[in-house]
N, C-alpha and C positions, 0 to 999 in steps of 0.2 A: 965525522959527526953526522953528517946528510939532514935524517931527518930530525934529528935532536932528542932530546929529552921532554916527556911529559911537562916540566916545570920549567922548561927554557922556554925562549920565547919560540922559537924555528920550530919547536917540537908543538907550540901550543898552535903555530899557523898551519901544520901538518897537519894533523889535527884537528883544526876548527873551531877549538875549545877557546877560553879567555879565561885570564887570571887577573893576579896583579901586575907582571910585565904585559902584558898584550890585553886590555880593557877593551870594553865595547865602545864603538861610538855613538855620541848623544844624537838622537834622533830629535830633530826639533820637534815643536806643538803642534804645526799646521802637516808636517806629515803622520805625525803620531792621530791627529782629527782625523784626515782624510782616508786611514787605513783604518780609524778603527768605524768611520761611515761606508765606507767600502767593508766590512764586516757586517756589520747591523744590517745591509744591503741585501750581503749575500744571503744572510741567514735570514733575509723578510725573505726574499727567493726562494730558500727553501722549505721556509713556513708554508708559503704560497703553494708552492709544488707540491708540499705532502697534502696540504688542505683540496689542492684539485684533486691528488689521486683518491686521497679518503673520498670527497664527494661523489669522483667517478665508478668508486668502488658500488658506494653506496645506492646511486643511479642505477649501477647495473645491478647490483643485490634488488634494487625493488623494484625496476622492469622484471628480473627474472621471479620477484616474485608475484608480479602482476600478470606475467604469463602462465604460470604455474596455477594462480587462481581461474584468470579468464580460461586456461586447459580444463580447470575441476569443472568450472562451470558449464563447459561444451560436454563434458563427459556425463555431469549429470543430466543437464538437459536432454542429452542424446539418450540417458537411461529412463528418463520421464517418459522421451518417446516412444521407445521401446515397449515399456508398460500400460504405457496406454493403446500400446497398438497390437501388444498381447491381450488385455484388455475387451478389447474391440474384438479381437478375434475371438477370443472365449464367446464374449456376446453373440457373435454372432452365429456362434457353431451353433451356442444351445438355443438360439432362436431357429436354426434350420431343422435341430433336432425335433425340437418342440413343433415346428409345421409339419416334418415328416413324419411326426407321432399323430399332428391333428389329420394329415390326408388319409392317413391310415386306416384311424379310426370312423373319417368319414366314410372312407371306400367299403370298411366293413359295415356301418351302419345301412349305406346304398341296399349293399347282398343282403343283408338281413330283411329290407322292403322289401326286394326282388324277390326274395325268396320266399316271402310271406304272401305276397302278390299272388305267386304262380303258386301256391297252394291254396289262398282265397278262390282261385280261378279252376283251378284242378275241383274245390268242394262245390262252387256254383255250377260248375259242368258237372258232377255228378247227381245234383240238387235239380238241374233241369232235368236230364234224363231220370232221372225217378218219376217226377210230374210228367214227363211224356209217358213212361210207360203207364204210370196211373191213370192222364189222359183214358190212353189206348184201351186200356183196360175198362173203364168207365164206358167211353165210349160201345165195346162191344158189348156189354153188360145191356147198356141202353137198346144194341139194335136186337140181344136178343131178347129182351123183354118186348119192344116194337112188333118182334117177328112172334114170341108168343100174347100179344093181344088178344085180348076176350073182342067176339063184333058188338055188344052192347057199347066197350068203349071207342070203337071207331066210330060206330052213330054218331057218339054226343064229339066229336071232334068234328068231324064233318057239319053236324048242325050249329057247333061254336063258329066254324070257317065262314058258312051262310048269313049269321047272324052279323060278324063283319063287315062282311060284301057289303047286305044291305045298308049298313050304317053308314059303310062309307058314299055310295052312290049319292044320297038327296042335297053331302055336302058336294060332289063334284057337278053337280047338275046348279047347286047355286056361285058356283064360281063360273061356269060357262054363261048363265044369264047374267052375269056382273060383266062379265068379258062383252058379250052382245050389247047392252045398254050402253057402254063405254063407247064403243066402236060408232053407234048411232050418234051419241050426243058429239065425236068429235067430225063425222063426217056433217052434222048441220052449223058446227061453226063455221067448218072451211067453207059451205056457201057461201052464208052469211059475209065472211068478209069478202068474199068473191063480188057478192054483189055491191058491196059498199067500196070495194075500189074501182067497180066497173062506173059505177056513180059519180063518182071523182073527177074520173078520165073526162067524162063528158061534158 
């Protein structure tokens, strides 16, 4: 027989089963409580447990999405940077460009003076020596009309000369007796007080 028959009782202890030969036994109240608080237990436990990992999921879903922003953020920043600092370089090329357009144009304005200078300068030199040469020319004109002179007009030149002289002579004669009168009246002061500090002394 060994292990028995499904419907025996030996067959139902083999087994494990229960029927109506081989019944369960009554489990009292106070352990039927405390197994089914020891359940409620476990399963608060494992509420507990899925509740932290959901949370912890959730913690790290929105660090990694708060790193993910605070990364946009550096990324954009770093492209602001960027663009402002391409920006600034544009500015400043075409401000270089723009000074080495303005020295340019100054340096050609400079040559255009210089060069108008030294042509003002080249016309006034050739403007003087015209006037020399005309000078020149005048002048010999002059010495040979000088040299052909009529003697009628060297008379009245020579008696123009005379007429001069004399005029000038009756004034140098009244400035030499101003001179003389001066000289007198200062040599009879210095007597005069010669004698009035000889006066004193005594």
């Amino acid at each position: 027989m060994g292990k028995g028959d499904k419907k025996t009782k030996r067959g139902k202890i083999v087994r494990g089963t229960y029927g109506v030969r081989r019944r369960k036994k009554r489990i009292k109240d106070t352990e039927r409580a405390m197994r089914a608080k020891e359940n409620a237990r476990a399963k608060e436990a494992e509420k507990a447990r899925e509740l932290a990992k959901a949370e912890e999921k959730a913690k790290a879903k929105a660090e990694a999405k708060a790193k993910e922003e605070v990364k946009a953020k550096v990324e954009e920043k770093a492209e602001a940077k960027e663009e402002v600092k391409a920006k600034v370089e544009e500015k400043a090329e075409a401000e270089a460009e723009e000074k080495a357009k303005a020295e340019a144009k100054a340096k050609e304005e400079v040559k255009a003076k210089v060069e108008e200078k030294a042509e003002a300068k080249v016309e006034t030199e050739a403007k003087a020596e015209k006037k020399v040469e005309e000078v020149k020319k005048t002048d010999t004109s002059r010495k040979k009309e000088s040299t052909e002179k009529k003697p009628e007009d060297k008379k009245k030149e020579t008696t123009v000369k005379k007429t001069a002289a004399q005029k000038k002579k009756p004034a140098a004669k009244k400035e030499t007796v101003k001179k003389a009168t001066d000289k007198k009246k200062e040599a009879a002061k210095e007597k005069t007080e010669d004698k009035t500090a000889k006066g004193t002394k005594k």
